[in-house]
C-alpha positions as CSV (number, residue, x, y, z in Angstrom):
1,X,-113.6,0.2,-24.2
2,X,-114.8,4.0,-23.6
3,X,-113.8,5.7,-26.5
4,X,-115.0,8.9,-24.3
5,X,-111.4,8.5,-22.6
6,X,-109.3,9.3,-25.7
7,X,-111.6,12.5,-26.7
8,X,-109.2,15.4,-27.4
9,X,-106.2,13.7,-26.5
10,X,-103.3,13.0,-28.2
11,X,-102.9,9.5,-30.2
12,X,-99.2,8.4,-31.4
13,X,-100.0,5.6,-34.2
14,X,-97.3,2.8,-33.7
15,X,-96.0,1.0,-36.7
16,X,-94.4,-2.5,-36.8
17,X,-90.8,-2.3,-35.7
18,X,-91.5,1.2,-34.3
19,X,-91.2,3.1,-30.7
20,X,-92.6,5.8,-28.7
21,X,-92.1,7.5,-26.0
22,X,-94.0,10.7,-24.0
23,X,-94.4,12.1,-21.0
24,X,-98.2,12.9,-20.2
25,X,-101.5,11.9,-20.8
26,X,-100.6,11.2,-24.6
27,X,-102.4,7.8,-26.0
28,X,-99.9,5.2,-27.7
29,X,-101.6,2.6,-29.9
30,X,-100.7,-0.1,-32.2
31,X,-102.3,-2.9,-33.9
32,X,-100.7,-6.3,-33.0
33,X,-101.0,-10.3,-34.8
34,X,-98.1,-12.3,-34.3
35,X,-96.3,-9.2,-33.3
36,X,-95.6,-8.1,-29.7
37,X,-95.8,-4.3,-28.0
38,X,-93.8,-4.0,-24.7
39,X,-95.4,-0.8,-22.6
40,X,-92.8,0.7,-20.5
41,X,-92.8,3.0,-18.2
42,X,-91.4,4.6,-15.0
43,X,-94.3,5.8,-12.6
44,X,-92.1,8.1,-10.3
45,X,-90.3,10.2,-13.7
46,X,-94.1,9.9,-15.8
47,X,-91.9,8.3,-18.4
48,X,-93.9,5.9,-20.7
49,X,-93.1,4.4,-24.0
50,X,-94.2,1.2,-26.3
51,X,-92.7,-1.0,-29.3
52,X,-94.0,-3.3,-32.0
53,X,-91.6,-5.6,-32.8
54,X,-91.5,-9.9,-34.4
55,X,-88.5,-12.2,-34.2
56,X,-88.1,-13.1,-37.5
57,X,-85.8,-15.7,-38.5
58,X,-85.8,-18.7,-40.4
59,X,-84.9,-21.1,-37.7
60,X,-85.8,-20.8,-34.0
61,X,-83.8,-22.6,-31.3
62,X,-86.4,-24.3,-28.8
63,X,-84.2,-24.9,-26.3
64,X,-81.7,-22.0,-26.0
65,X,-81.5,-18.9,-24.5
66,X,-82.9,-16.4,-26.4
67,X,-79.7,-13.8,-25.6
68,X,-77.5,-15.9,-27.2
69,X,-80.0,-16.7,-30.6
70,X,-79.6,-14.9,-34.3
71,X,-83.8,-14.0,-33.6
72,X,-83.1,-12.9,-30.2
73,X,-80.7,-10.6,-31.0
74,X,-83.2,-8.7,-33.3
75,X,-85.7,-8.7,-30.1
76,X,-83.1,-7.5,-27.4
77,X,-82.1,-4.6,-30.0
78,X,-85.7,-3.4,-29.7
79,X,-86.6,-3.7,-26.4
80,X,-82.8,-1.4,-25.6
81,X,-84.0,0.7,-28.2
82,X,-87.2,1.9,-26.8
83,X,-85.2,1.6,-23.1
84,X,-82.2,3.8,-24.5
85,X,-85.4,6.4,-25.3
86,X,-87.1,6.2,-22.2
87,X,-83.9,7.1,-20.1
88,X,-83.7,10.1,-22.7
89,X,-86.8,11.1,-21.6
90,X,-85.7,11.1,-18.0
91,X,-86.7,7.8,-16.4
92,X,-84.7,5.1,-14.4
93,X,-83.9,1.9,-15.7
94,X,-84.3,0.4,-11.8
95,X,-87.8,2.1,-12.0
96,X,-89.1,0.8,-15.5
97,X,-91.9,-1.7,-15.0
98,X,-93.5,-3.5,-18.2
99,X,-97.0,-4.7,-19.3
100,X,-96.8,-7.2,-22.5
101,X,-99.6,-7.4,-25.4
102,X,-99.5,-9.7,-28.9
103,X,-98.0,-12.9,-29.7
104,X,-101.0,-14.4,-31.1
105,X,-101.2,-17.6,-33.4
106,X,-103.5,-16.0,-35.8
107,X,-102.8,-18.0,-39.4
108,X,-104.2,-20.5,-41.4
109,X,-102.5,-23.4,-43.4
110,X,-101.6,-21.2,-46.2
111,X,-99.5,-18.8,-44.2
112,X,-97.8,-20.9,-43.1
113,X,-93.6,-20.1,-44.4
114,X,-90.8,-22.0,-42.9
115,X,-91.4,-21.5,-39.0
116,X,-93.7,-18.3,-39.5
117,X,-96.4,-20.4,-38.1
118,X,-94.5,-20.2,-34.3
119,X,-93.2,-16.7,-34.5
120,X,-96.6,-15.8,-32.1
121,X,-95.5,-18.2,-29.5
122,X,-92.0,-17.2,-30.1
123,X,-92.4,-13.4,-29.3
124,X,-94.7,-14.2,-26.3
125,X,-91.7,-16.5,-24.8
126,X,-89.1,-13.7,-25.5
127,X,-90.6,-10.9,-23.9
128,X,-91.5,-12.9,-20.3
129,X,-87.4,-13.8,-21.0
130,X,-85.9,-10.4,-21.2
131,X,-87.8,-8.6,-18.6
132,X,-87.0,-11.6,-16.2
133,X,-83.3,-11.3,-17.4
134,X,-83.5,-7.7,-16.9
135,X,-85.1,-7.6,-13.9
136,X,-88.3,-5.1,-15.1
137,X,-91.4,-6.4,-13.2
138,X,-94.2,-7.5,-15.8
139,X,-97.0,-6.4,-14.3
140,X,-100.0,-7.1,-16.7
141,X,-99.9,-9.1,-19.9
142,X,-102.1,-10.2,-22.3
143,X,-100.2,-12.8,-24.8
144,X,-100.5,-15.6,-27.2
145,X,-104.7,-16.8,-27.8
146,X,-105.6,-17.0,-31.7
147,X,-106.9,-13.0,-32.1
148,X,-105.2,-10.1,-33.2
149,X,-105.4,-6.9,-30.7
150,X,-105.7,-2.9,-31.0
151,X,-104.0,-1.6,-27.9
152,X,-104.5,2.0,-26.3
153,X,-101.6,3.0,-23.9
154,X,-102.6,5.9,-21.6
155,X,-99.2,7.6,-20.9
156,X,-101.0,9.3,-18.2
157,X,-102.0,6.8,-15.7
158,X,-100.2,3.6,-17.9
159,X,-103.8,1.9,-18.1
160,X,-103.7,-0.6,-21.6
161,X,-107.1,-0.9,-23.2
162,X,-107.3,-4.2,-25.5
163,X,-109.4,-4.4,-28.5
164,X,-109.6,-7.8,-29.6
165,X,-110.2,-8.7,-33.6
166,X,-111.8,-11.5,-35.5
167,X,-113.0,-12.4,-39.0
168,X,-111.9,-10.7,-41.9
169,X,-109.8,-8.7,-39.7
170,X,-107.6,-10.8,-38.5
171,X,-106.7,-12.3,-41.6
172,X,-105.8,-8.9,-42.9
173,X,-103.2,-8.9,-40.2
174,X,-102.1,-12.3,-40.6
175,X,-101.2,-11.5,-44.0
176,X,-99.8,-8.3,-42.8
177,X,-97.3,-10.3,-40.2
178,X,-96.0,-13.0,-43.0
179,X,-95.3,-10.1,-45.7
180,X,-93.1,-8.7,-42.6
181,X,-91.4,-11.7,-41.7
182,X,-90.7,-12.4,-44.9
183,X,-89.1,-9.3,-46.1
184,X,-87.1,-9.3,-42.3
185,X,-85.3,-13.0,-42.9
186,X,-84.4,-11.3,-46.5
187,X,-83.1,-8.5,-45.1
188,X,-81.6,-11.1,-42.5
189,X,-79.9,-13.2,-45.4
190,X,-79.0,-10.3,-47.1
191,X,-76.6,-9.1,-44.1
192,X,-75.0,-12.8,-43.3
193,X,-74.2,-12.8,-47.0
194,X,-72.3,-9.8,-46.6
195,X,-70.1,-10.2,-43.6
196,X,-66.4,-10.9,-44.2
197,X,-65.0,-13.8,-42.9
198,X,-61.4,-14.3,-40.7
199,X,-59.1,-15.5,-42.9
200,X,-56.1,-17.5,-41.9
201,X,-52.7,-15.1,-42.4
202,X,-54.9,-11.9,-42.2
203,X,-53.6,-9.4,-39.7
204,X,-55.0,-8.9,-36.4
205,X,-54.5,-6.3,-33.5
């Protein structure tokens, strides 16, 4: 990667479970494990805009549509999210077209919590789902493998650049990516614990 490309140009640091979205020739970049970034953008309103986002739950159905899972759920609320933003911004949801980064299986035995140790394979299978569901084109992709990645997204002619990381790197972000799934089927419990349940004889309108 040319690191002449970037000089004096804007970058917009991406943080797990963030978005962002610019018009222009503004850089977008995130750092990405287990974790998946969907780069959007609409070519004809120079629209662009990426996510970080995991499915985190404790459980993941192998077999079932991911629109109608707890963990899926979490994913489509992201990818409408950074949608809802880019159509802010101007651009078309019939224009949007997609390139997909992340999703890799980056952990050793002892990171290994519950079904942490498929979330990688999980995100990678629920991004290709959603933009086939809603029929944005994937046009590049670059998912799953065993290495972490640094992405660059060039908001001015939507090129990704991919970094790929290894050794002491990558563990850092392993770590990183079992901390946040973690603390998201937490926050996960927390909510089911808190929802009230139809009782019989209770009104309803």
């Amino acid at each position: 990667m040319n690191r002449q490309l970037f000089v004096g140009r804007k970058i917009l640091r991406i943080p797990p479970c963030g978005y962002q979205v610019a018009r222009g020739r503004i850089i977008m970049s995130t750092l990405l494990g287990s974790c998946v970034a969907a780069c959007l953008y609409d070519p004809e309103n120079g629209v662009a805009g990426m996510n970080h986002f995991m499915l985190s739950n404790r459980r993941y159905a192998r077999e079932m549509p991911f629109s109608i899972t707890e963990a899926g759920r979490y994913g489509i609320h992201a990818m409408e999210l950074l949608i809802n933003a880019l159509m802010r911004h101007g651009a078309r949801r019939a224009n949007l077209r997609a390139k997909a980064f992340g999703g890799a299986s980056i952990f050793t035995n002892r990171d290994v919590v519950g079904n942490f140790s498929c979330v990688g394979s999980v995100n990678c299978r629920f991004i290709r789902e959603f933009l086939d569901n809603e029929g944005i084109p994937l046009v590049a992709s670059d998912l799953g493998g065993e290495r972490g990645r640094v992405i660059y997204f060039d908001g001015g002619d939507y090129s990704v650049y991919v970094r790929r990381m290894s050794g002491r790197r990558n563990i850092v972000v392993a770590e990183r990516d079992r901390s946040l799934w973690q603390q998201s089927v937490e926050e996960h419990d927390r909510e089911a614990a808190g929802i009230d349940l139809w009782l019989p004889g209770q009104p309803r309108y």
